[in-house]
C-alpha positions as CSV (number, residue, x, y, z in Angstrom):
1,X,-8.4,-7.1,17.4
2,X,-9.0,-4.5,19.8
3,X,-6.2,-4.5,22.3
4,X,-6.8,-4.2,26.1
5,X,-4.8,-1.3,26.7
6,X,-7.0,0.4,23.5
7,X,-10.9,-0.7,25.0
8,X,-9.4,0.8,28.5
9,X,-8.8,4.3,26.6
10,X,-12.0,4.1,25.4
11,X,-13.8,3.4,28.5
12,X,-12.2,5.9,30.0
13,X,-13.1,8.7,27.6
14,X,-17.0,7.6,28.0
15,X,-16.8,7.7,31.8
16,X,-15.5,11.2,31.2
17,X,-17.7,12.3,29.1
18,X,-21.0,10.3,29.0
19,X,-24.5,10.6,30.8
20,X,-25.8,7.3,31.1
21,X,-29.2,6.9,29.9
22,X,-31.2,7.0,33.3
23,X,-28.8,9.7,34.6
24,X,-30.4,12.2,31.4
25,X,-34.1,10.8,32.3
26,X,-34.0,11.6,35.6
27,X,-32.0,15.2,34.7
28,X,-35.9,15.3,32.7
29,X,-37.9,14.0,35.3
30,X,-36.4,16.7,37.7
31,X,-36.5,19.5,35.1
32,X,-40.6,18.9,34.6
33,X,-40.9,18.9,38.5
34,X,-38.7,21.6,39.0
35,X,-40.9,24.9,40.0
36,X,-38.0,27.6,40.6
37,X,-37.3,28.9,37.5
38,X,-33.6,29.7,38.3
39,X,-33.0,26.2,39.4
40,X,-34.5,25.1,36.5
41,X,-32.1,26.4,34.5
42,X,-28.8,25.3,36.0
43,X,-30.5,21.7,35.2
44,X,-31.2,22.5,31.8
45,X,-27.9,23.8,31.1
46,X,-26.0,20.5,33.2
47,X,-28.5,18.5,30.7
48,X,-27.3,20.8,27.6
49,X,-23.6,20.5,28.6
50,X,-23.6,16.3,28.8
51,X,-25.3,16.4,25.4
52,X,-22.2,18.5,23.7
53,X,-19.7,16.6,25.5
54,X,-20.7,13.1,24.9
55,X,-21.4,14.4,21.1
56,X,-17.7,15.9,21.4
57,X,-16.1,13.2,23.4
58,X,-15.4,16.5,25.5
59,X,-14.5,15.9,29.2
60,X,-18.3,16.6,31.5
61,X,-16.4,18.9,34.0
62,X,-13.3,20.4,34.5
63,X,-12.1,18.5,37.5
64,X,-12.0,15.3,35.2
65,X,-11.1,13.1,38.5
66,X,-9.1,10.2,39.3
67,X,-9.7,7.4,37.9
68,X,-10.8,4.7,40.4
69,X,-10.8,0.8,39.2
70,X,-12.4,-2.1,40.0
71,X,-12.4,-5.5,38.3
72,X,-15.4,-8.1,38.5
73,X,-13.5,-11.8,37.7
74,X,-15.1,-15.1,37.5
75,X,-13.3,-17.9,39.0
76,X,-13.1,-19.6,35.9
77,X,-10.6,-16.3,34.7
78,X,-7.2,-15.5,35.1
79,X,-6.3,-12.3,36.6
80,X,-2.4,-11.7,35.5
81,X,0.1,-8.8,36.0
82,X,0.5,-8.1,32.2
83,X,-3.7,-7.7,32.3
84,X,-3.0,-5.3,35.4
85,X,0.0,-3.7,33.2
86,X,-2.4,-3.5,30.3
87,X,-4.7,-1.8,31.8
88,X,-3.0,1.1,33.5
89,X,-1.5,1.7,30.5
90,X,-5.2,2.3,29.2
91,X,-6.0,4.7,32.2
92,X,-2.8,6.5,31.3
93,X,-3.7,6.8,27.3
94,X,-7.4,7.8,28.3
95,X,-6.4,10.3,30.0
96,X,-4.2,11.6,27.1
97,X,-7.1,11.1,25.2
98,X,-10.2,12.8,26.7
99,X,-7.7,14.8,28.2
100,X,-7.6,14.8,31.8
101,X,-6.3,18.0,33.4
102,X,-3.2,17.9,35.0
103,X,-3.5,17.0,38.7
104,X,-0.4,14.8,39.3
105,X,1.6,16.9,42.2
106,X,5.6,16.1,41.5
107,X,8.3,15.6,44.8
108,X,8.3,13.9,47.8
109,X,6.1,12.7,50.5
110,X,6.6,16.2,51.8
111,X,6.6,17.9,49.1
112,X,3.6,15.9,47.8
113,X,1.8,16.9,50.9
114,X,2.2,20.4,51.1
115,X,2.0,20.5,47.0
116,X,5.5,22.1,47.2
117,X,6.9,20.2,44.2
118,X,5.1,21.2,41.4
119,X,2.7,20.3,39.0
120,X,2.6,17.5,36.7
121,X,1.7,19.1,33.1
122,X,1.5,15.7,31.5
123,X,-2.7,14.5,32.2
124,X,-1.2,10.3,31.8
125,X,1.0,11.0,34.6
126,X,-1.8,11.3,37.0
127,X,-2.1,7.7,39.0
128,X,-5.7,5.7,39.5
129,X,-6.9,4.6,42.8
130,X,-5.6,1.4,44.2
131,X,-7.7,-1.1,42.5
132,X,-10.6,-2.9,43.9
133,X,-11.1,-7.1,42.6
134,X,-14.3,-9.2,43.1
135,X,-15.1,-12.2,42.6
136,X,-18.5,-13.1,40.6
137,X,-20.4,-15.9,39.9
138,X,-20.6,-14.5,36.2
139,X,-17.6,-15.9,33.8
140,X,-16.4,-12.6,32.9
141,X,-13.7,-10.2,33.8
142,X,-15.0,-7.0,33.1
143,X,-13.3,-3.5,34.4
144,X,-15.3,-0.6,36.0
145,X,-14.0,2.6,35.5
146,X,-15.0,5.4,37.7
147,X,-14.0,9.1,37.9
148,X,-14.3,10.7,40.6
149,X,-13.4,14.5,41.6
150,X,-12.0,16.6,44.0
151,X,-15.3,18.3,45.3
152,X,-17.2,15.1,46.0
153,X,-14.4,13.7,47.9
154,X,-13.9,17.3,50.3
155,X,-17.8,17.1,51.3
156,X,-17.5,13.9,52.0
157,X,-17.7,11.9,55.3
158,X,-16.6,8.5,56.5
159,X,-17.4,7.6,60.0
160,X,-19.4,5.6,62.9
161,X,-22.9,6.2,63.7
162,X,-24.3,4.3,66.8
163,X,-27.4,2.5,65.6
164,X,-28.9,1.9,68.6
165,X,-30.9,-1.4,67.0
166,X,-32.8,1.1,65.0
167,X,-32.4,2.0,61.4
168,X,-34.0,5.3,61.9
169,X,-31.4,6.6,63.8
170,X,-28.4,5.5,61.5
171,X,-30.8,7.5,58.7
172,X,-31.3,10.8,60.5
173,X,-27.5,10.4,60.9
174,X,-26.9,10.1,57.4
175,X,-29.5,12.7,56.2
176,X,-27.5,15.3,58.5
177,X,-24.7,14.7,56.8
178,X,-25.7,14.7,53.5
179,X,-27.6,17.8,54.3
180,X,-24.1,18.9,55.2
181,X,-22.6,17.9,52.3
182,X,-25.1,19.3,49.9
183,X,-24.7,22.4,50.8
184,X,-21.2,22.6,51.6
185,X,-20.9,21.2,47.8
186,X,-22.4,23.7,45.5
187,X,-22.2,21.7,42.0
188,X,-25.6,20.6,43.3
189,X,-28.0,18.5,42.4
190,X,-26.1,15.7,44.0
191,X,-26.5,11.7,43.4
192,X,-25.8,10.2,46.8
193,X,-23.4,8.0,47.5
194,X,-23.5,5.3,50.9
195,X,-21.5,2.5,51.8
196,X,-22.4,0.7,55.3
197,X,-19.5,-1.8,56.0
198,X,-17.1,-3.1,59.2
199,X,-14.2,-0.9,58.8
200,X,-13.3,2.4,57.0
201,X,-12.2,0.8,54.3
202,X,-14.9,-1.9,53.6
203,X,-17.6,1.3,53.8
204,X,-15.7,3.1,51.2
205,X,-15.4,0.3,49.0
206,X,-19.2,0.0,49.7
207,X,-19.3,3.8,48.8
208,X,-17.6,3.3,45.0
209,X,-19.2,0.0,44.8
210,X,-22.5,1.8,44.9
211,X,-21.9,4.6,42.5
212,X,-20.9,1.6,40.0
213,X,-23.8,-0.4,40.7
214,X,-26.2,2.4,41.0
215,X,-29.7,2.8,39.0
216,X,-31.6,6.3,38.8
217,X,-34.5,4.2,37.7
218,X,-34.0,1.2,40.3
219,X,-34.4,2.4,44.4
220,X,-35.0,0.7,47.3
221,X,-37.3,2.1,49.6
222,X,-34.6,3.4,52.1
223,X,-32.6,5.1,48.9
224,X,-35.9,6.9,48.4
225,X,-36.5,8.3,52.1
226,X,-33.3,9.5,52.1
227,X,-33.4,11.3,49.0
228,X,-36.6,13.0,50.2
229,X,-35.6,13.7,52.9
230,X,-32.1,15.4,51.8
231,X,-34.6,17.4,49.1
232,X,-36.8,18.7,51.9
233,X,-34.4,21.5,52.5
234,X,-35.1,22.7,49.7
235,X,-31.0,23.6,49.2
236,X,-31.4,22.8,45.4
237,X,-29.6,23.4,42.1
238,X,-26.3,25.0,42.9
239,X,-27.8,26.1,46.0
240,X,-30.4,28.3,44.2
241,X,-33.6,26.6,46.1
242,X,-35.9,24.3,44.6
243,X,-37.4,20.8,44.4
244,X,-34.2,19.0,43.3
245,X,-30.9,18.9,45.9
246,X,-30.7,15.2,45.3
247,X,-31.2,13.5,42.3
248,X,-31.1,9.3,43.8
249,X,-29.3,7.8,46.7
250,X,-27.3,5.2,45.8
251,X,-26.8,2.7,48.7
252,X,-24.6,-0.7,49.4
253,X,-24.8,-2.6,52.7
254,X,-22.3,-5.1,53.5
255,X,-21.7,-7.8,56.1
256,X,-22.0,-6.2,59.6
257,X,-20.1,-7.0,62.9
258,X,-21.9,-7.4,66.5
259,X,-21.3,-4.2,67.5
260,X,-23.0,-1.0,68.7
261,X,-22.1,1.2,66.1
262,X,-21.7,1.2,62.0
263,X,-19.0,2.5,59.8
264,X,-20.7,4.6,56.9
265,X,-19.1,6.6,54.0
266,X,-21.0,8.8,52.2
267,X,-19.8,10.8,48.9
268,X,-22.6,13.7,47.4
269,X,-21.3,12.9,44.0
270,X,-21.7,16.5,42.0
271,X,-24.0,17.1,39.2
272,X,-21.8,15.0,36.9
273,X,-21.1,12.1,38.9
274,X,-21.2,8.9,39.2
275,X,-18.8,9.4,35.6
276,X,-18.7,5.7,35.3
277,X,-18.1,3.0,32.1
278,X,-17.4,-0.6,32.0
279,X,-16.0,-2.4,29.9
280,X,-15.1,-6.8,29.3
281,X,-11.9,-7.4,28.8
């Protein structure tokens, strides 16, 4: 029997180095669109590339990321510190195996900080994320494993937007910043990611909750106005210009408070992201 710590490794090494299925459609979809040549062929190649590395197990991207968790558990499971124990030890193999590149900084909080203490050369010794739990009406406990890298998270923004009780102007506040993003980036074209919660923290969870959740075949109506709207800039590939800046927007909404303004992250995942796999344990 496969052991927990083994199906983790294995998840891991997917996430890093697997298209999903409607991720290489719509890579085809925007390739047939596509009407600048040069642009064209950064999303061939990107296409090309996921092909060999998912063939070769080979990691998508450089910047393999950090490995963010979160566990779906029914309430008919039991969640237990040797499950948690098992599966860190998973992350750490995984990254052994894909391999991760080194990106765990050694030292202090100070040294930490300033990157003073050196470098890690071991990939396993690089940490996950704190993990995310929630509870489902489904009896399973299944583990989402997400990579995410060091670009995405830079261009990045996580902050309030006043609505003003209209959802036109919390999405021209959004589209400004993912224009932003986009072309601050480079490692365009971008998958969007938005989480609209209470508190920093609830909007970021939002934020990886959608990457995990996200379909490139499956958008609402406001995920499609905002990814035409991002692509009217015509930024595209790599910054080259063209039809595609923006791939999908990938969008979660959570409880909201009465108040005047929203607390929104919002992540331009790179041309690789989301790197995501899941796995039941």
């Amino acid at each position: 029997m496969t052991s927990i710590a083994e199906k983790v490794r294995d998840t891991l090494v997917t996430a890093g180095s697997t298209f999903r299925e409607d991720k290489k459609q719509i890579y085809r979809e925007a390739i047939k669109k596509e009407t600048n040549e040069n642009a064209k062929w950064v999303l061939e190649s990107i296409l090309e590339n996921a092909i060999v590395a998912e063939k070769n197990k080979s990691p998508l991207c450089d910047d393999t990321g950090i490995p963010h968790l979160m566990l779906e558990v029914g309430e008919n499971r039991i969640l237990t510190g040797s499950i948690l124990e098992a599966i860190h030890e998973g992350v750490k193999k995984g990254l052994s195996m894909l391999p991760g590149r080194p990106m765990s900084i050694l030292g202090n909080e100070e040294q930490r900080i300033d990157q003073s203490g050196g470098l890690d050369p071991d990939p396993a010794s690089v940490p996950a994320a704190p993990l995310l739990v929630k509870l489902v009406n489904d009896d399973i406990l299944r583990l989402h494993i997400l990579l995410l890298g060091g670009g995405p998270a830079i261009r990045g923004k996580t902050y309030r937007i006043y609505h003003q009780h209209s959802i036109g102007a919390v999405q021209d506040e959004i589209v400004s910043w993912a224009q932003e993003g986009v072309k601050m980036l480079g490692c365009s074209p971008c998958t969007l990611a938005i989480g609209i919660g209470r508190s920093h923290f609830e909007a970021t969870s939002l934020m990886i909750e959608a990457q995990i959740y996200g379909k490139y075949n499956v958008q609402s109506k406001l995920e499609k106005q905002i990814t035409k709207r991002v692509n009217e800039y015509e930024l595209g590939a790599i910054g080259l210009g063209g039809n595609t800046s923006v791939l999908a927007t990938f969008m979660r909404v959570g409880p909201q408070r009465a108040s005047g303004v929203r607390i929104v992250s919002v992540c331009p995942c790179c041309c690789v992201e989301p790197r995501v796999a899941s796995i039941d344990l």
